[in-house]
N, C-alpha and C positions, 0 to 999 in steps of 0.2 A: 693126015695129021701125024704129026713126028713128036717122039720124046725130045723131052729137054730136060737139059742140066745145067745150073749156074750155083756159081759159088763166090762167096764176098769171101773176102779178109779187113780186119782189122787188127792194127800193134797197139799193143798195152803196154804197160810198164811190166805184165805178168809172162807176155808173149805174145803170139800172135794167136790169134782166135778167128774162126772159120765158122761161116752158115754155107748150108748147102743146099738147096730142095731141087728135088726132082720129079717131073712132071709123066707118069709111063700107063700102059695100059696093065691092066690084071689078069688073069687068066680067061676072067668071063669079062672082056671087051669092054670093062670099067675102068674108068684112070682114077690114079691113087697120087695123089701129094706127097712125097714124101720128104722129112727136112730134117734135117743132121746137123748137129751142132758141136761145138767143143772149142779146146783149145790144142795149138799141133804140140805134138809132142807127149803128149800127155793120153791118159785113158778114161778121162770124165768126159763126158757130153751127152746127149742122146740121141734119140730116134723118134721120128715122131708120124706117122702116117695117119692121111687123111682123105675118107670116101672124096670122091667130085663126081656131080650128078651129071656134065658131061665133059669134054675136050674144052670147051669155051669158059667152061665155071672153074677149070682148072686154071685157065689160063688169066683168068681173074685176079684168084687166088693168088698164082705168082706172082702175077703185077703187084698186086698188095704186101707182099710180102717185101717186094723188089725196094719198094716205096720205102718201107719200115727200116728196113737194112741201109737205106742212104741216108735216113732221119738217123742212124744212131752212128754214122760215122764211117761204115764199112764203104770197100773200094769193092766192084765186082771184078773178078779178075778170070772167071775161065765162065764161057756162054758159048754153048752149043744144042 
């Protein structure tokens, strides 16, 4: 089971705005969601982590997330 990372962009008329989440394990052999948001150049966004009961429930999660990020317009551009 491997981490992952992908990150959308979308252009605004304000900028370019970026989601991010990341898929990894925790210290105790748990994987955690984690999803970063904002806009570049700037210092507003968040952070937002999220238990996953295993590797698979994670990978859910991203999928859903992945789904939401092309409903609203965003291009993914870095997947690893």
């Amino acid at each position: 089971m491997e981490w992952l990372q992908h990150r959308w962009e979308k252009i605004t008329d304000k900028g370019v705005r970026f989601y991010e989440v990341h898929l990894q394990q925790d210290l105790w052999d748990g994987w955690v969601l984690t999803r970063v948001w904002g806009r570049r150049g700037s210092e507003l966004g968040r952070v937002l982590d999220q238990h996953c009961e295993s590797y698979k429930d994670g990978i859910e999660k991203l999928d859903n997330v992945s789904k939401r990020r092309n409903q609203r317009g965003y291009v993914l551009v870095n997947r690893h």
